[in-house]
mmCIF file of the N, C-alpha and C atoms, coordinates in Angstrom:
data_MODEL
# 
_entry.id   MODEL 
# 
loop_
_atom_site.group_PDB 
_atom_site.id 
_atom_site.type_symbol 
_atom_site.label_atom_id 
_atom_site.label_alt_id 
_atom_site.label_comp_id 
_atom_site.label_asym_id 
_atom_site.label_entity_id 
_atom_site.label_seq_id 
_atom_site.pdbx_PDB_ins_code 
_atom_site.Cartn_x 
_atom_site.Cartn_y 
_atom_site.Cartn_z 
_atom_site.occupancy 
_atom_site.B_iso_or_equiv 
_atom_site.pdbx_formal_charge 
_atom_site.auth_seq_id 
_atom_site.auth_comp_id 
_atom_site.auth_asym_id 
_atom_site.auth_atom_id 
_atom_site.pdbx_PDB_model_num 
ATOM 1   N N  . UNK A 1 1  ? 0.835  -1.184 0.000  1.00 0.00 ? 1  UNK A N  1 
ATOM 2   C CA . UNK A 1 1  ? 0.000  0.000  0.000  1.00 0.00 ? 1  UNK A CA 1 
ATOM 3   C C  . UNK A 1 1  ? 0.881  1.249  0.000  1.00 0.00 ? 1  UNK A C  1 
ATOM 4   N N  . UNK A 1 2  ? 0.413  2.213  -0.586 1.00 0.00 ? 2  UNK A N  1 
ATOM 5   C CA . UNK A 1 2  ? 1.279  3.652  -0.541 1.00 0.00 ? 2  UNK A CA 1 
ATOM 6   C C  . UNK A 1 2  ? 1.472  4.274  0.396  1.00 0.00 ? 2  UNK A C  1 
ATOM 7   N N  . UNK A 1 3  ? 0.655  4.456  1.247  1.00 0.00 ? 3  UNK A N  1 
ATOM 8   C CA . UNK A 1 3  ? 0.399  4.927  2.814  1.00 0.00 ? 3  UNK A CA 1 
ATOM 9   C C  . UNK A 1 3  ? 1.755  4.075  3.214  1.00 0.00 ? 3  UNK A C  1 
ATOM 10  N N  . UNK A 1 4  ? 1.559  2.726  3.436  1.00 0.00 ? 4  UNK A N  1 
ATOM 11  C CA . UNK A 1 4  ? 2.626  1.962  4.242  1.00 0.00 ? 4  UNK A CA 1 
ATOM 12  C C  . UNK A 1 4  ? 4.396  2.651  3.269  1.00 0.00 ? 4  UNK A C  1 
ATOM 13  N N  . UNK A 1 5  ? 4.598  2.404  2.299  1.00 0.00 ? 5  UNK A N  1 
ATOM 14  C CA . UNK A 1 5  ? 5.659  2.593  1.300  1.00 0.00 ? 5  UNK A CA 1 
ATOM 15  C C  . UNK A 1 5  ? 5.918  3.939  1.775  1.00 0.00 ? 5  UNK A C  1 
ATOM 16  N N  . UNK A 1 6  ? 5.000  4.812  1.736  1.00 0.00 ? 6  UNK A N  1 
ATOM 17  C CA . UNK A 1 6  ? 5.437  5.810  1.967  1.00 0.00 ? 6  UNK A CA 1 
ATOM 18  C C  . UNK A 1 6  ? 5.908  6.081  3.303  1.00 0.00 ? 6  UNK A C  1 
ATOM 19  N N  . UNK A 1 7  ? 5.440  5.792  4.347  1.00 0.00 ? 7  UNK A N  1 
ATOM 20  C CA . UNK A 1 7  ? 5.724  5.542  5.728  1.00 0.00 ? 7  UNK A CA 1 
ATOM 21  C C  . UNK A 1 7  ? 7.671  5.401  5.714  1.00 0.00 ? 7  UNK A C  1 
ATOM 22  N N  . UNK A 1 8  ? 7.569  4.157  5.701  1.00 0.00 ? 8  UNK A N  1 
ATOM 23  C CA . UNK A 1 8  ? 8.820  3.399  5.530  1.00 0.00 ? 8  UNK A CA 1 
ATOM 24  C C  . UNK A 1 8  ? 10.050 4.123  5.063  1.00 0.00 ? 8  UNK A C  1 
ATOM 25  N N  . UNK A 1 9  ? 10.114 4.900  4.025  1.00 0.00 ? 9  UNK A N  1 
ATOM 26  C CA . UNK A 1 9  ? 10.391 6.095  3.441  1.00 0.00 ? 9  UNK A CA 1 
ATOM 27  C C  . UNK A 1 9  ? 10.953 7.492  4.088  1.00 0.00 ? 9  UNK A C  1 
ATOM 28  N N  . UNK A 1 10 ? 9.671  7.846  4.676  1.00 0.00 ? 10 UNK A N  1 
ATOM 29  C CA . UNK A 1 10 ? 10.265 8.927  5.317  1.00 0.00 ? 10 UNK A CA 1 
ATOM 30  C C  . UNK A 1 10 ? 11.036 8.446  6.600  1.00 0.00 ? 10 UNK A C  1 
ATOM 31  N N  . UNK A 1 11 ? 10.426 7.238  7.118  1.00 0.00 ? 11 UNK A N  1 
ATOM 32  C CA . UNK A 1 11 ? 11.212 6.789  8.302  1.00 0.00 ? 11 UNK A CA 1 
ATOM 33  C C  . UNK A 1 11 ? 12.992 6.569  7.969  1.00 0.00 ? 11 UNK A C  1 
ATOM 34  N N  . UNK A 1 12 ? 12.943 5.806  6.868  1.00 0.00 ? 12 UNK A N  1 
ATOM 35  C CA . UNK A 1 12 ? 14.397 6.011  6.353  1.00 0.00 ? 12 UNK A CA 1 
ATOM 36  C C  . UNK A 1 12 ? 14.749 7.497  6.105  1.00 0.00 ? 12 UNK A C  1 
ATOM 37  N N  . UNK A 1 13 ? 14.745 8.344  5.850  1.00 0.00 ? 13 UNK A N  1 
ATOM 38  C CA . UNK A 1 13 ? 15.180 9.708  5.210  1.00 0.00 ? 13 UNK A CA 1 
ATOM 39  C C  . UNK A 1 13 ? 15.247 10.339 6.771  1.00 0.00 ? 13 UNK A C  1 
ATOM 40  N N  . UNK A 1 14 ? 14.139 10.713 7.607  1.00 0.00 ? 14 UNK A N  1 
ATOM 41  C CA . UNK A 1 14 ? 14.123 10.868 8.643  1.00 0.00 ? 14 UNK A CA 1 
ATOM 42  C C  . UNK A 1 14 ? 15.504 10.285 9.698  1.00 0.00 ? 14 UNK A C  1 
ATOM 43  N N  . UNK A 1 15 ? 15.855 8.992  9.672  1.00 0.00 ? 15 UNK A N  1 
ATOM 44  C CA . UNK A 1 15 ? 17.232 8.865  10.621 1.00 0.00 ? 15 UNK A CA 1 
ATOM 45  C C  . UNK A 1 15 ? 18.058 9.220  9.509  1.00 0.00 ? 15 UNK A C  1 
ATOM 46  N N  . UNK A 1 16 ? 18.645 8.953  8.096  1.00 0.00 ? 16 UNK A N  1 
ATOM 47  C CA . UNK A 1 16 ? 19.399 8.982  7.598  1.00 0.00 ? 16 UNK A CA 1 
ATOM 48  C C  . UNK A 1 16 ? 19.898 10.072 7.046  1.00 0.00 ? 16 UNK A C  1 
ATOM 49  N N  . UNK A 1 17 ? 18.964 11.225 7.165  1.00 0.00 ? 17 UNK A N  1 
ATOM 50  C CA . UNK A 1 17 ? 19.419 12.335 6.235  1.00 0.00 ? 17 UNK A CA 1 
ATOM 51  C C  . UNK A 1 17 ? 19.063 13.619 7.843  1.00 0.00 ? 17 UNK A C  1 
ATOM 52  N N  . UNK A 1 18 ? 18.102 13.392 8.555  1.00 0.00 ? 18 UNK A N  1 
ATOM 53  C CA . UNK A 1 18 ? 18.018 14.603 9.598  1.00 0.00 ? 18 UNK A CA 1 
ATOM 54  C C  . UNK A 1 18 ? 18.446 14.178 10.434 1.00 0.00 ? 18 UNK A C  1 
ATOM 55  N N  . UNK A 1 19 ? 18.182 12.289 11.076 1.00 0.00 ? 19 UNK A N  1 
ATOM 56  C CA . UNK A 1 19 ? 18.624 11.781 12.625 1.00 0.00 ? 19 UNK A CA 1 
ATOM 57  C C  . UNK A 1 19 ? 18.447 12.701 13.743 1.00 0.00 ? 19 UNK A C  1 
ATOM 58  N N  . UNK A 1 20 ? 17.448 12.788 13.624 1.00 0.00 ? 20 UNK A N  1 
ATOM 59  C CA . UNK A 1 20 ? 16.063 13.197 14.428 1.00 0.00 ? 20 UNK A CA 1 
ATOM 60  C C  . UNK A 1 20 ? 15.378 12.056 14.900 1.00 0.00 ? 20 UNK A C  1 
ATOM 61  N N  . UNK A 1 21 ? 14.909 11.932 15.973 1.00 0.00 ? 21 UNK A N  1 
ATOM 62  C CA . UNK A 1 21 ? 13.990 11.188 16.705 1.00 0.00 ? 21 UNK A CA 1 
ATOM 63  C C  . UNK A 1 21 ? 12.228 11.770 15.724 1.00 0.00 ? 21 UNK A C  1 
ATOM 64  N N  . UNK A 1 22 ? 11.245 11.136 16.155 1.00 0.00 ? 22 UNK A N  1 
ATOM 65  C CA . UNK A 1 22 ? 10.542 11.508 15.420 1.00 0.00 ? 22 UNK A CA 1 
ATOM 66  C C  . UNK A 1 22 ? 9.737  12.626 16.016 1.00 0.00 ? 22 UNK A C  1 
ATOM 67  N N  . UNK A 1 23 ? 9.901  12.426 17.229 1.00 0.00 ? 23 UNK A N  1 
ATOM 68  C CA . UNK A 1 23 ? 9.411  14.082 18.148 1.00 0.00 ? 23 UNK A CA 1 
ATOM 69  C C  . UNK A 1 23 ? 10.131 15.161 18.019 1.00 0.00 ? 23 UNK A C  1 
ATOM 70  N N  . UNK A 1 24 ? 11.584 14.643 17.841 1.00 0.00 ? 24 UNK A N  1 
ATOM 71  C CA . UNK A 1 24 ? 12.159 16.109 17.088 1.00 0.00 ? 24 UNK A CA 1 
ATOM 72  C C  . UNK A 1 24 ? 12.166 16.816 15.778 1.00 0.00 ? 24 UNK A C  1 
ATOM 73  N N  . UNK A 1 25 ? 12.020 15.542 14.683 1.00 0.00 ? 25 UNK A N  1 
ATOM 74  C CA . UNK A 1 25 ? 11.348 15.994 14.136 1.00 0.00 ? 25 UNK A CA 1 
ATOM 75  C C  . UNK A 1 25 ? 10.026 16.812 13.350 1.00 0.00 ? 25 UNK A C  1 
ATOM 76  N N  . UNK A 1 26 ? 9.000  16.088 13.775 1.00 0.00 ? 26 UNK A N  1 
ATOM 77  C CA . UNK A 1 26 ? 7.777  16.699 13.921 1.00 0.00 ? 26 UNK A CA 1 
ATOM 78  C C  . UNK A 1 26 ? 7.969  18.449 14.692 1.00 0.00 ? 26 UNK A C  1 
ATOM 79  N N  . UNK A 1 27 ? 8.577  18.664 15.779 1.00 0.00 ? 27 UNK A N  1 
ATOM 80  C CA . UNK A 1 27 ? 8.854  19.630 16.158 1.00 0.00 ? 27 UNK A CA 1 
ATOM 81  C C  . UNK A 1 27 ? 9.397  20.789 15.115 1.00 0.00 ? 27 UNK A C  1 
ATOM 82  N N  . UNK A 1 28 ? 10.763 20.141 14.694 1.00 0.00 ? 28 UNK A N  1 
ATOM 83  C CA . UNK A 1 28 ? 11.018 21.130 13.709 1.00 0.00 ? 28 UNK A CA 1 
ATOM 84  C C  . UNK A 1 28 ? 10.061 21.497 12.133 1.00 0.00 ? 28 UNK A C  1 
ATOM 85  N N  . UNK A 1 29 ? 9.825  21.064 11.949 1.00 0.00 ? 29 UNK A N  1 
ATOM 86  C CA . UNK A 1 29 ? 8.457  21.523 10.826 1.00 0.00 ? 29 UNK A CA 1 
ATOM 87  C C  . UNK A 1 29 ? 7.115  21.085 10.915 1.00 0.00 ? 29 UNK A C  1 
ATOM 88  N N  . UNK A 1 30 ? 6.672  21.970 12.660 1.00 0.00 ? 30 UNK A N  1 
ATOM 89  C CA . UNK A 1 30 ? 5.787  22.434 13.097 1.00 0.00 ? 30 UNK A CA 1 
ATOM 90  C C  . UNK A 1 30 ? 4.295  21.367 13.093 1.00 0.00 ? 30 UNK A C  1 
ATOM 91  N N  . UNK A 1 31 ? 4.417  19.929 13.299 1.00 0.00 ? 31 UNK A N  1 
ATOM 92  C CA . UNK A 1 31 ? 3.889  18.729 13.229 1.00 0.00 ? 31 UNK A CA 1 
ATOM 93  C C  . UNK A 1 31 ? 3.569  18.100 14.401 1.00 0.00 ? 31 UNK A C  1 
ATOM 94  N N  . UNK A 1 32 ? 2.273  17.738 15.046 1.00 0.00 ? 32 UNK A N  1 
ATOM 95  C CA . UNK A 1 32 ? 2.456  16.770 16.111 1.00 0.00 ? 32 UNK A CA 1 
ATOM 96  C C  . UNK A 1 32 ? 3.295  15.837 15.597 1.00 0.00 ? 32 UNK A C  1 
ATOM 97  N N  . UNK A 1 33 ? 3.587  15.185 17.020 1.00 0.00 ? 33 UNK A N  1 
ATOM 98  C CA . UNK A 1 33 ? 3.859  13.887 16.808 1.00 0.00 ? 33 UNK A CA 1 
ATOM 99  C C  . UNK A 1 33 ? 3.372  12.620 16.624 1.00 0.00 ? 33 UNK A C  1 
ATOM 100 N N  . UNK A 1 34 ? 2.381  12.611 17.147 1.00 0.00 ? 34 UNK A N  1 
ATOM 101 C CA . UNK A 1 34 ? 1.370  11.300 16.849 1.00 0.00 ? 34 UNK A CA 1 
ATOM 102 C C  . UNK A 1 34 ? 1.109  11.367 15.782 1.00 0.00 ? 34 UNK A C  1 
ATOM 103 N N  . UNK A 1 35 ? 0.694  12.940 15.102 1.00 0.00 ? 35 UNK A N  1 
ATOM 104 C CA . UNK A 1 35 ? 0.344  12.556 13.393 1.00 0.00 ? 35 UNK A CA 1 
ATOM 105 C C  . UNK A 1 35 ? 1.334  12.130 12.812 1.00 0.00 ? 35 UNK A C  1 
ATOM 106 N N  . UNK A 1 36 ? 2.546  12.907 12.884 1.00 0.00 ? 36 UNK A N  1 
ATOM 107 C CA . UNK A 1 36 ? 3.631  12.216 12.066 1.00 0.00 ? 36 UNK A CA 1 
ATOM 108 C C  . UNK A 1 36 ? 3.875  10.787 12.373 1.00 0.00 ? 36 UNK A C  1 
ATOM 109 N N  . UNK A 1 37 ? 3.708  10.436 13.414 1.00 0.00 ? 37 UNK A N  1 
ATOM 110 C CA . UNK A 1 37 ? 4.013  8.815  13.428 1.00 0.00 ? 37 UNK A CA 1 
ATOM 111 C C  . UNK A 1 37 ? 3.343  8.218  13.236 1.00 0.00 ? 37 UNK A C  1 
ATOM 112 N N  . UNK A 1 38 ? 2.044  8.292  12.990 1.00 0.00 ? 38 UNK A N  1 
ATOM 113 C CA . UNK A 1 38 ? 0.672  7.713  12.376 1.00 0.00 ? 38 UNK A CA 1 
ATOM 114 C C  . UNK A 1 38 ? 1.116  7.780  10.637 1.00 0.00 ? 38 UNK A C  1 
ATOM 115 N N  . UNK A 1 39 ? 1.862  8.945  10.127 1.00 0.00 ? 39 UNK A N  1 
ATOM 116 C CA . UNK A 1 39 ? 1.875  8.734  9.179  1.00 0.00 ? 39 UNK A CA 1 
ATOM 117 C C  . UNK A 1 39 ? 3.438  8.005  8.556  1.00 0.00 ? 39 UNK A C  1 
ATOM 118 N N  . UNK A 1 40 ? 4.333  7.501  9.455  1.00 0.00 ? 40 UNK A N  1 
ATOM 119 C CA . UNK A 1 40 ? 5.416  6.925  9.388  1.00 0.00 ? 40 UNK A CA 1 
ATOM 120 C C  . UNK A 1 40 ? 4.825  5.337  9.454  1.00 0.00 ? 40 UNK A C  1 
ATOM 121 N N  . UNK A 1 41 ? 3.880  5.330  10.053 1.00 0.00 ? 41 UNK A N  1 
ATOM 122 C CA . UNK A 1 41 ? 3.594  3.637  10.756 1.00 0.00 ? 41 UNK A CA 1 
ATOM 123 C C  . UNK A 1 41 ? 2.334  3.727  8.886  1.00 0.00 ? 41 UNK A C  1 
ATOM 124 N N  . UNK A 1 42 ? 2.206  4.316  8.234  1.00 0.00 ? 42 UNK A N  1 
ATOM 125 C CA . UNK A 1 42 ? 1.274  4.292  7.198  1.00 0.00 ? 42 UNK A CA 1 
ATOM 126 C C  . UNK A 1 42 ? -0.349 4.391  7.297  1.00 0.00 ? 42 UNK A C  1 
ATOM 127 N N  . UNK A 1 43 ? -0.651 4.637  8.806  1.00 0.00 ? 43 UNK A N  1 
ATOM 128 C CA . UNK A 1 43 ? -2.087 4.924  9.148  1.00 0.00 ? 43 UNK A CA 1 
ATOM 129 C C  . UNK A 1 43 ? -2.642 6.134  8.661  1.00 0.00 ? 43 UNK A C  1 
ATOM 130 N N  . UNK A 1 44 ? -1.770 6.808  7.950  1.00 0.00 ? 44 UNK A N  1 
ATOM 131 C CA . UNK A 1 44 ? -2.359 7.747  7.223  1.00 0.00 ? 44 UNK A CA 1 
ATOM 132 C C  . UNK A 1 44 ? -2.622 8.226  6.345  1.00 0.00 ? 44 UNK A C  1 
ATOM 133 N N  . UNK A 1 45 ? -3.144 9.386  5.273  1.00 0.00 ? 45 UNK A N  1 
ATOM 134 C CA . UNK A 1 45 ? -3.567 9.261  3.983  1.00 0.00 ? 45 UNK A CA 1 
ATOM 135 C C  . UNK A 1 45 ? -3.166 10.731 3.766  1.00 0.00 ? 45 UNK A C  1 
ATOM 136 N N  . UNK A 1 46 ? -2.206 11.337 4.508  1.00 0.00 ? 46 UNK A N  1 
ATOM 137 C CA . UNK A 1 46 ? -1.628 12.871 3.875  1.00 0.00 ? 46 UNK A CA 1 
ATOM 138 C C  . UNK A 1 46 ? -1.728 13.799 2.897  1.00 0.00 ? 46 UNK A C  1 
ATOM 139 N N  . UNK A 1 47 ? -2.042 14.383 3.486  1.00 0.00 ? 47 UNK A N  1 
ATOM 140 C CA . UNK A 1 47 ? -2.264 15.455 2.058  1.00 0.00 ? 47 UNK A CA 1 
ATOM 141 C C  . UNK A 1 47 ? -0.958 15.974 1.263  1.00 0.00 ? 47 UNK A C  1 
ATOM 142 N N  . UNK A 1 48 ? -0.836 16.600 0.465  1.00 0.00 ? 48 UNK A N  1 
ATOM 143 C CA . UNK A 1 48 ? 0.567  16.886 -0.331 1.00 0.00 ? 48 UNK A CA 1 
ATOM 144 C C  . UNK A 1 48 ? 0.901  17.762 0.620  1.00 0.00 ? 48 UNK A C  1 
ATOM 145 N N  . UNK A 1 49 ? 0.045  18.970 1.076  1.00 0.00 ? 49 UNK A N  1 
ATOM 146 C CA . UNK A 1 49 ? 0.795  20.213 1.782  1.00 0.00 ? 49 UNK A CA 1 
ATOM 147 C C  . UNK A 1 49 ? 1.594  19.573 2.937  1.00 0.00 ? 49 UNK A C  1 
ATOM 148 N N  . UNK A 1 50 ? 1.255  18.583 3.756  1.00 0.00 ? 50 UNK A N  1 
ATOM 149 C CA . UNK A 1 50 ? 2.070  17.930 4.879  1.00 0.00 ? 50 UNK A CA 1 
ATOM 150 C C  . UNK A 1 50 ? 3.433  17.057 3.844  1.00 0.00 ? 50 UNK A C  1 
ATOM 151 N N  . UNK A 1 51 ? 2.793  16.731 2.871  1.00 0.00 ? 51 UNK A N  1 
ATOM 152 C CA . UNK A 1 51 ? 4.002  15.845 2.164  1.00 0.00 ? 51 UNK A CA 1 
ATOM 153 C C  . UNK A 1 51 ? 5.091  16.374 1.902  1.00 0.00 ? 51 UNK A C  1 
ATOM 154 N N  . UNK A 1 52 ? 4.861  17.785 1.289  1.00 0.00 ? 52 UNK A N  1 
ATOM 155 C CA . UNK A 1 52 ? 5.658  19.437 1.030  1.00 0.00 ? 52 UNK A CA 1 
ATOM 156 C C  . UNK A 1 52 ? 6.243  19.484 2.330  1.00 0.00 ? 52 UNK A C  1 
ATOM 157 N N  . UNK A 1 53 ? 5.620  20.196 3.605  1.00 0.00 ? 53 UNK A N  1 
ATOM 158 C CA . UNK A 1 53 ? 6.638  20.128 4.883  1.00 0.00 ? 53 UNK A CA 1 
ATOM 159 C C  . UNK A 1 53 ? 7.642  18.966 5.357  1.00 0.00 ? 53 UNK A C  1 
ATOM 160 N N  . UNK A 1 54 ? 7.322  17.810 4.689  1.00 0.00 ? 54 UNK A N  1 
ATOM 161 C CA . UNK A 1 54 ? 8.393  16.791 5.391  1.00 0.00 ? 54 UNK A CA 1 
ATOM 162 C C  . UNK A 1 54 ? 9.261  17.184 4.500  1.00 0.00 ? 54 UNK A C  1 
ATOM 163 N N  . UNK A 1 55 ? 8.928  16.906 3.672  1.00 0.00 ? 55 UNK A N  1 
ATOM 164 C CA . UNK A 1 55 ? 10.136 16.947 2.286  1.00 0.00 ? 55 UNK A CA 1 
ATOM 165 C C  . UNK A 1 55 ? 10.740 18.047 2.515  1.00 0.00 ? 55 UNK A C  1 
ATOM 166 N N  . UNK A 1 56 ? 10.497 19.611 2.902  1.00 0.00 ? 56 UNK A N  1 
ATOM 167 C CA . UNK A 1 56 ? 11.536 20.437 3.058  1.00 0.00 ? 56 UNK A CA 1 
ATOM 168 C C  . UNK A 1 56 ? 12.099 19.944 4.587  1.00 0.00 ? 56 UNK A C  1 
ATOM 169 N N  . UNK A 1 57 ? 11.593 19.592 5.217  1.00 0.00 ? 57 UNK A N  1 
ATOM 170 C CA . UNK A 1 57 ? 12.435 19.632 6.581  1.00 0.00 ? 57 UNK A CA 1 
ATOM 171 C C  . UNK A 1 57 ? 13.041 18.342 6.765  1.00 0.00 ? 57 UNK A C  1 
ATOM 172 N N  . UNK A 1 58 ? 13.206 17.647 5.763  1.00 0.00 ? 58 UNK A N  1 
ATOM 173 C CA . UNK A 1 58 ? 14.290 16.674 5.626  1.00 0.00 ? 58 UNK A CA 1 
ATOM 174 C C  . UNK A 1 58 ? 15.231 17.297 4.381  1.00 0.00 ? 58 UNK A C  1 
ATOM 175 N N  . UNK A 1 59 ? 15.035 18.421 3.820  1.00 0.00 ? 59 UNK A N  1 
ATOM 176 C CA . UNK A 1 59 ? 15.921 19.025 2.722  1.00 0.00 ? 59 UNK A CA 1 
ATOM 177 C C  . UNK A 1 59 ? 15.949 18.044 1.288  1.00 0.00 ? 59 UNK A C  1 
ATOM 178 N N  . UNK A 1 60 ? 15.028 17.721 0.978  1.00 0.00 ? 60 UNK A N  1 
ATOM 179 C CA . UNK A 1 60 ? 14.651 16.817 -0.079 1.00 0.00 ? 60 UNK A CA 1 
ATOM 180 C C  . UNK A 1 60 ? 13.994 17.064 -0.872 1.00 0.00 ? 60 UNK A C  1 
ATOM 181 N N  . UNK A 1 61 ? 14.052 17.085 -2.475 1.00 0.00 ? 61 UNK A N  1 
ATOM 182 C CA . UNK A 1 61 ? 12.436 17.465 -3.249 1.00 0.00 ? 61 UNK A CA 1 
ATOM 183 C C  . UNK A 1 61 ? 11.600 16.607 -2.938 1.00 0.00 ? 61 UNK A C  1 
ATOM 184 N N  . UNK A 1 62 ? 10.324 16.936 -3.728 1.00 0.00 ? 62 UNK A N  1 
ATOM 185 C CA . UNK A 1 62 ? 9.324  15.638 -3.931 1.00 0.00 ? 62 UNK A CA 1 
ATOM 186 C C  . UNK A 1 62 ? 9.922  14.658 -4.106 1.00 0.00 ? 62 UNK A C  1 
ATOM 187 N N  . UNK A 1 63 ? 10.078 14.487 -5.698 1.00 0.00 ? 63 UNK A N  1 
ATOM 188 C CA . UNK A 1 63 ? 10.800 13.233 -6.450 1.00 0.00 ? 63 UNK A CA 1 
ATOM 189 C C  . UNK A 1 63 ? 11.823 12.604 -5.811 1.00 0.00 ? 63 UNK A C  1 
ATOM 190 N N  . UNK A 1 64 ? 12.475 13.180 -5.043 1.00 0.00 ? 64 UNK A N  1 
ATOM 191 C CA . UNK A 1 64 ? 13.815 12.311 -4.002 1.00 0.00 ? 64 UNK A CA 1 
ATOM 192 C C  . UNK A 1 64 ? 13.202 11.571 -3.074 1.00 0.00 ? 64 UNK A C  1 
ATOM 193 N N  . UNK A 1 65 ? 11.895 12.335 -2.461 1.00 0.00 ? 65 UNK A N  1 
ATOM 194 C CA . UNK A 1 65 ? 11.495 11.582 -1.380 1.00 0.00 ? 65 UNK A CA 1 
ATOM 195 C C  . UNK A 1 65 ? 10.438 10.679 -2.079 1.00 0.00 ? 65 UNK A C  1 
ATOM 196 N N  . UNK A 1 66 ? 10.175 10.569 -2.852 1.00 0.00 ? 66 UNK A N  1 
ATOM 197 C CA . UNK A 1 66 ? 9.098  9.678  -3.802 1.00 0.00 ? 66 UNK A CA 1 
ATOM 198 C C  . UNK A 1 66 ? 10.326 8.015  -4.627 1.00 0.00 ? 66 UNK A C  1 
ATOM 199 N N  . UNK A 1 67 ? 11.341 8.239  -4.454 1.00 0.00 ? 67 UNK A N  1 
ATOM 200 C CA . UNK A 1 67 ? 12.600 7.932  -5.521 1.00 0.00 ? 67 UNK A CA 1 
ATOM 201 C C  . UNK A 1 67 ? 12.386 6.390  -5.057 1.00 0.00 ? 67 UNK A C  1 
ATOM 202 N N  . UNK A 1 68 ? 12.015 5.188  -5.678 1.00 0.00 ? 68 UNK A N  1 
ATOM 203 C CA . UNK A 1 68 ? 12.461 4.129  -5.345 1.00 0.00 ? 68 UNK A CA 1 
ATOM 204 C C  . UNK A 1 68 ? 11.173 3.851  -5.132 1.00 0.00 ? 68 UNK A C  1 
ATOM 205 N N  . UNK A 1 69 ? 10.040 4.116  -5.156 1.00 0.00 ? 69 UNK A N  1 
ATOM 206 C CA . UNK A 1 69 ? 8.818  3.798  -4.007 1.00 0.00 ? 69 UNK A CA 1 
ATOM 207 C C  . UNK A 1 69 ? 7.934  2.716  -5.288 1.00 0.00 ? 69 UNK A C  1 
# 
């Protein structure tokens, strides 16, 4: 499922490119945390504008963070 793929994804990019915990993350581009980890675990169905904030606050375009999926 895309939800899940996508999850998985930012969870990789998230330690590997910010290594941020996911509360610190969410913090820095202004996100609970439960949502963001709802949407790391794939329970969620995101809209692009949240898709847009991860992707800049992991310093990534779309297509990078889409890359492989």
């Amino acid at each position: 499922m895309i939800t899940t793929d996508l999850g998985k994804r930012l969870q990789t990019l998230r330690k590997d490119k910010a290594g941020l915990s996911q509360e610190k993350f969410a913090l820095k581009i202004g996100m609970d945390r439960t949502y963001y980890a709802s949407v790391e675990a794939g329970r969620r169905n995101i809209s692009i504008i949240n898709i847009k904030k991860i992707a800049d606050g992991l310093g990534v375009s779309l297509s990078e963070l889409f890359e492989g999926m």
